[in-house]
N, C-alpha and C positions, 0 to 999 in steps of 0.2 A: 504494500500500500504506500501509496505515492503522500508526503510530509506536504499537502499544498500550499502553507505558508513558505517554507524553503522553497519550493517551484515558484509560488509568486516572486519572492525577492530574485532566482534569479533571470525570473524572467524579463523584472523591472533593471535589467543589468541589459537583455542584451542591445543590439543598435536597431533593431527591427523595434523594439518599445523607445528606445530612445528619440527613435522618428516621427513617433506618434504619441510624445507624451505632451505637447499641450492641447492633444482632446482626451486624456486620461482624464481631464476634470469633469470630463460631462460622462464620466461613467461611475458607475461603484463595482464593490466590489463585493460580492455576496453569494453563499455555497457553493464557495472554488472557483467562481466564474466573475469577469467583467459582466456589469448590464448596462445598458444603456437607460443614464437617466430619464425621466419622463416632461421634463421640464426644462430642456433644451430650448434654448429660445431658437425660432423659425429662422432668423438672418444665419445662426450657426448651422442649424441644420441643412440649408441651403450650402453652406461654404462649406463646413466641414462631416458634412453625413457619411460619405465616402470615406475618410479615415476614422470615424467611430467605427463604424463597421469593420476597418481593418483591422483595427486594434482586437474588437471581439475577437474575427478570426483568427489572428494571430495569435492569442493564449489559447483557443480551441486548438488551433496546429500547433503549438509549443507542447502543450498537455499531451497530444496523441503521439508526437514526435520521444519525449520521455519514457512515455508510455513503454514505446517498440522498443527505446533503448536497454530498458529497464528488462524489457522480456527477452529481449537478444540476450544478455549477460545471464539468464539465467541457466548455473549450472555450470560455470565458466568460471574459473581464475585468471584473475585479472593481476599482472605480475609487472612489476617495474622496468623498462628496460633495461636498468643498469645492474639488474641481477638474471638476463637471458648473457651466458655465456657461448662465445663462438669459437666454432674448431675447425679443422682442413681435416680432410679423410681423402688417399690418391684411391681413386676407384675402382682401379686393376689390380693393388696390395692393399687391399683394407686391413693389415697390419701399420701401415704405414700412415702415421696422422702430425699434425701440428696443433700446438694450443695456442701460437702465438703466429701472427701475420708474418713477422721477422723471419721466422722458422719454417717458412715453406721451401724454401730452398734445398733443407733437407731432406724432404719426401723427393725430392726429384735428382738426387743422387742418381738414380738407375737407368735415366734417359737419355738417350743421343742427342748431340745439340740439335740435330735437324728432327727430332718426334717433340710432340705437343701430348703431355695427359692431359688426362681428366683430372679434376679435384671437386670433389663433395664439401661444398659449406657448409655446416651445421649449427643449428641456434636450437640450444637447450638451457633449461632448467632445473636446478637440483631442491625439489621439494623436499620436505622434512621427513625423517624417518618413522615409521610408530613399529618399535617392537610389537609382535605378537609370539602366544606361545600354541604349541598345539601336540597334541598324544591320540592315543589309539584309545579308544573309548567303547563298550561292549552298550549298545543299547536293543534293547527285545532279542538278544540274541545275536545279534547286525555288530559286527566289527566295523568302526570307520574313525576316520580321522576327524577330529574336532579340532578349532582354530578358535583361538580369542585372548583376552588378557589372561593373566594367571591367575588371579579369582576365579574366574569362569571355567579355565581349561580343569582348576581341582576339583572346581564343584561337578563337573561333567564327567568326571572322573570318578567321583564320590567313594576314591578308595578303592577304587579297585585294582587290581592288579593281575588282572586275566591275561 
C-alpha cells in the first residue's frame, strides 16, 4: 500500500507539478486525489481550465505510474551498484578469469598475436549467507532428508537415531 502523503510530496517535487502549480490553488486536495475547486471564478476557468485539468491528470498518471513501479519491484532485490562486482571469464578456458580490468592480459597468454578470443563479462552479487542444518529423519516409516535451523532439524528429529 502506496504512503499517499509521501506520493503527494513527491509529486509536488516533480517539474510536470512545478509547471502547473499556480492552478494548484484552485484545486484541493482530498482522498489521495486533487479536485477541482467549485468556485473557480469563470475568467480563470476560461484561461486556465486546460491546466487544472492537467494537473488532475497528472497525479492520476503519477499515482498509476508508482503504482507499476511498485508492482515491477515486486519480488526483486534491488542492490547498489557499487556492490555488483565485475569479472572477465576467456570462453574457450573457463579456467581462465580476471577480477580486475588491469588483468586481462593475463587470460590471453595462450593466443597468437594474429587470433582475437572471446571474453565473458560478468556482473555479480554476493548475497549473505544463512546457515542451515539438515539429517535423515524417519517419518511414518519414510526415511528423508529434513532441512532447516537447528531447533527444527532436532525437533524433526525428536531423538531418534534410526
Amino acid at each position: 500500500m502506496m504512503d499517499i502523503e509521501k506520493l503527494k510530496a513527491e509529486f509536488e517535487q516533480t517539474e510536470c507539478f512545478k509547471r502547473l502549480e499556480h492552478v494548484a490553488q484552485y484545486t484541493f486536495f482530498e482522498f489521495g486525489a486533487y479536485i477541482k475547486r467549485t468556485d473557480v471564478p469563470a475568467d480563470i476557468e476560461k484561461k486556465c481550465g486546460k491546466l487544472i485539468t492537467a494537473l488532475l491528470f497528472s497525479w492520476s498518471a503519477w499515482k498509476q505510474a508508482k503504482a507499476h513501479e511498485a508492482k515491477k519491484l515486486e519480488g526483486c532485490v534491488v542492490v547498489p551498484k557499487d556492490q555488483i562486482e565485475v569479472w572477465w571469464q576467456d570462453s574457450e578456458e573457463p579456467e581462465n578469469f580476471a577480477t580486475k580490468e588491469d588483468d586481462l592480459s593475463f587470460i590471453a597468454q595462450h593466443i597468437q598475436d594474429d587470433e582475437i578470443m572471446e571474453i565473458n563479462e560478468h556482473h555479480t552479487i554476493h548475497l549473505p549467507s544463512i546457515t542451515k542444518f539438515g539429517a535423515w529423519v524417519y517419518q511414518s516409516g519414510q526415511r528423508t532428508f529434513f532441512v532447516g535451523n537447528k531447533d527444527e532439524v532436532e525437533a524433526a528429529r525428536g531423538g531418534n537415531d534410526e
